[in-house]
BAKOL-372062 format. One record per residue: residue number from 1; z, y, x of N, C-alpha, C in turn. Coordinates in pm, 1 decimal, padded with zeros to 6 digits. Example, Ala and Ser with C-alpha at 12.3 -4.5 7.8 and 13.67 -1.06 7.14 Angstrom:
REM residues 2
     n         nz         ny         nx        caz        cay        cax         cz         cy         cx
     1    00780.0   -00569.0    01319.0    00780.0   -00450.0    01230.0    00780.0   -00330.0    01320.0
     2    00708.0   -00225.0    01285.0    00714.0   -00106.0    01367.0    00787.0    00003.0    01290.0
END
This chain:
REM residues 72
     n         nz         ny         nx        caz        cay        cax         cz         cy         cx
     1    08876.0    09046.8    17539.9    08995.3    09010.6    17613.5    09058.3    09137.7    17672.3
     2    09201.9    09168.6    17683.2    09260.2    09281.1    17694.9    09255.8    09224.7    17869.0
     3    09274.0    09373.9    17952.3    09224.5    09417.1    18074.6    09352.0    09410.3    18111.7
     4    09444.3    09383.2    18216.3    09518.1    09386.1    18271.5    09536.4    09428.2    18441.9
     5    09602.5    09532.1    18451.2    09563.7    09537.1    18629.9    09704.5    09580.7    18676.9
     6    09759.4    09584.4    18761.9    09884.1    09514.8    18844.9    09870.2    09671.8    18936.3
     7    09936.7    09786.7    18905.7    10005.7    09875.9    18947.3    10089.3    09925.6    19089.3
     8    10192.3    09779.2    19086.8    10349.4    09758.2    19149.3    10404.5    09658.0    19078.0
     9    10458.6    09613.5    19199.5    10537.7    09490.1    19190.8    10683.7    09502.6    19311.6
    10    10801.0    09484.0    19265.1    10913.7    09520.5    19351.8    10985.1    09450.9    19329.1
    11    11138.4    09432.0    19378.5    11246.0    09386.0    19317.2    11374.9    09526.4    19326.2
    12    11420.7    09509.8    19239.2    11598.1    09564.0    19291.7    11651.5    09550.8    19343.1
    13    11684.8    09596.0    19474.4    11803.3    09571.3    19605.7    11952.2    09480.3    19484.6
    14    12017.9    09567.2    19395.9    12135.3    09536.8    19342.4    12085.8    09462.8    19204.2
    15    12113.3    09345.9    19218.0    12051.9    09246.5    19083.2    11951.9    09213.7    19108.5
    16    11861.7    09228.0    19205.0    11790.6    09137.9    19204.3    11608.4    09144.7    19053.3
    17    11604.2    09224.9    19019.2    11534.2    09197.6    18899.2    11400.2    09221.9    18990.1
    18    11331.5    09163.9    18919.5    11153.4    09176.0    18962.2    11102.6    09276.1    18843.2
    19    11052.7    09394.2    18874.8    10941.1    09493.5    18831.0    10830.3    09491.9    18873.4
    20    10761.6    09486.0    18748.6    10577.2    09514.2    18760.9    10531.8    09617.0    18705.3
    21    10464.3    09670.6    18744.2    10391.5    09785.6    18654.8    10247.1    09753.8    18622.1
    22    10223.9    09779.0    18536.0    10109.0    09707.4    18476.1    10012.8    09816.4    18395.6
    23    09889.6    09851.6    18385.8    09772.0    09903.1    18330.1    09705.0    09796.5    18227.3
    24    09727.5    09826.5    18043.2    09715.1    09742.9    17981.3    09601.4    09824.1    17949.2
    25    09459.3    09747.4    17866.3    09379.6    09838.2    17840.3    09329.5    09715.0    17701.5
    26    09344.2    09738.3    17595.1    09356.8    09648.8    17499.5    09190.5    09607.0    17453.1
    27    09127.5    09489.7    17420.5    09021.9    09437.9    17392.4    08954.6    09539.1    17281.3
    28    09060.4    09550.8    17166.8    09014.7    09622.1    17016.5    08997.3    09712.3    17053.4
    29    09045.1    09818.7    17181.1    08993.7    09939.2    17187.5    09158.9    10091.8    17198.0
    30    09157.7    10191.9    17185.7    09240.2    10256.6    17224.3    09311.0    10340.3    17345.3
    31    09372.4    10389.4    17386.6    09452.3    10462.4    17465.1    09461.1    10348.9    17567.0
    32    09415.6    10335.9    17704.5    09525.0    10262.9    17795.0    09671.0    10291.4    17827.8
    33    09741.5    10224.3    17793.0    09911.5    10171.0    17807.1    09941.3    10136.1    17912.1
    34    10089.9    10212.2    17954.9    10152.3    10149.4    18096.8    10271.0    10022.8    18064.9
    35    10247.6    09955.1    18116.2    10330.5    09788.2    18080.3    10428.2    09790.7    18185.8
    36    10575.1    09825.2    18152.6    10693.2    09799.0    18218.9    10714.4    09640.4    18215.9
    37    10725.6    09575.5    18276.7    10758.7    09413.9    18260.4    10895.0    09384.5    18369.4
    38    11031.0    09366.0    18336.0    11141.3    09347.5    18401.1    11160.3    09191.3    18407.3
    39    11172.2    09123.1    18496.1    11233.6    08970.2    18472.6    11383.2    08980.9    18557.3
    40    11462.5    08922.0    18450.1    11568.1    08876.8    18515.8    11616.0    08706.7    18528.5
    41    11581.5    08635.6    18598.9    11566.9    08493.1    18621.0    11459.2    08423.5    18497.8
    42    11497.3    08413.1    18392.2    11376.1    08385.2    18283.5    11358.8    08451.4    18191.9
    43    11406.3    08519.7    18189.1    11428.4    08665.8    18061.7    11324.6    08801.2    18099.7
    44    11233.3    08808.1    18041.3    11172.7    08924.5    18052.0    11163.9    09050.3    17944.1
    45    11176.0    09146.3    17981.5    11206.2    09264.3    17903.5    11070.1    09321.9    17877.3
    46    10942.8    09352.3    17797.1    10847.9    09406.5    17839.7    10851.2    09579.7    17770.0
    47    10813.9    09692.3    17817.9    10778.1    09810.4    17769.6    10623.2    09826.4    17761.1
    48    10552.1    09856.6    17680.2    10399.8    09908.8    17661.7    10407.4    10067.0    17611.6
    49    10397.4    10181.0    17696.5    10427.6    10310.6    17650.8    10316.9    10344.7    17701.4
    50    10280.2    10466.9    17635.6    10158.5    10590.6    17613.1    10173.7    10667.2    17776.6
    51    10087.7    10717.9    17823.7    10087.8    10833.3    17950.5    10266.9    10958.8    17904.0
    52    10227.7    10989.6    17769.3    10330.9    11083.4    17769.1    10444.5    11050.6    17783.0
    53    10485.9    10960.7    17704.0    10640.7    10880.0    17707.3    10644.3    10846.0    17888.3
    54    10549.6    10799.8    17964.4    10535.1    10764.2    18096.0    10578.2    10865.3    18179.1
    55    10522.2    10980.7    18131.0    10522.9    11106.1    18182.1    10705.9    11151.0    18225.6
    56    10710.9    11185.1    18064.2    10875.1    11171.8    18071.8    10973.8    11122.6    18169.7
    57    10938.0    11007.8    18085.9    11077.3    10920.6    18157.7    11023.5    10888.5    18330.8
    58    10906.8    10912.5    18376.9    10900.8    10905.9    18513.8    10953.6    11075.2    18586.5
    59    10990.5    11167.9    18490.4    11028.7    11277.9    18549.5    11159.3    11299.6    18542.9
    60    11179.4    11238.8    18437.1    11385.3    11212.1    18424.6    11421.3    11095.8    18532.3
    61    11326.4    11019.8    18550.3    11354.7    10903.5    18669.5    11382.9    11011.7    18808.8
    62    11257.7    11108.7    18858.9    11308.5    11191.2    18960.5    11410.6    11274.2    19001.9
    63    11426.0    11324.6    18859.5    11512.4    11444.4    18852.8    11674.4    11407.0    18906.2
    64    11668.6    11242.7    18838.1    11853.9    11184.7    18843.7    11851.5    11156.1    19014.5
    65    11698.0    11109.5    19032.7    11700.0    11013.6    19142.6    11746.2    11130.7    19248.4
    66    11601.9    11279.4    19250.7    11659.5    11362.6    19325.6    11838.1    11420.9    19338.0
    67    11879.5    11426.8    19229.8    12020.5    11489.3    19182.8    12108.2    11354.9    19256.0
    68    12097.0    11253.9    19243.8    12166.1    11138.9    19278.1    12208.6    11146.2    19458.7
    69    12107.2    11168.7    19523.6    12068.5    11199.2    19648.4    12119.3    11279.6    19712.3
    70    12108.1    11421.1    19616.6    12195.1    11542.3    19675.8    12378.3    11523.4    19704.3
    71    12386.0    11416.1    19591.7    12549.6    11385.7    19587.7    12614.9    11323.1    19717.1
    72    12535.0    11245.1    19777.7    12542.1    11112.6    19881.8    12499.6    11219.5    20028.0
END
């Protein structure tokens, strides 16, 4: 049975969406995966990405977020 463990859990101030972050660790074996899971009322979006892709896009997440900040 694949391992599941619960990260973060939030919503979006604007829209409203519920985010989870999720630690997938698969039964057959492999790399543990980070599980983006977005719901928007019944619609869920899911991402399963590698540490590196994680890596990334959590440093382009800072970079705008910091840059965003400086503007305001």
């Amino acid at each position: 049975m694949d391992k599941i463990t619960s990260l973060d859990k939030f919503r979006v101030p604007i829209g409203n969406q519920e985010i989870e972050l999720q630690q997938i660790e698969y039964a057959a074996g492999g790399m543990p995966m980070l599980r983006i899971r977005i719901r928007e009322h019944s619609r869920f979006t899911i991402f399963d990405i590698d540490s590196i892709t994680a890596e990334r896009w959590g440093r382009q997440m800072q970079d705008w977020s910091r840059q965003a900040q400086e503007r305001t």
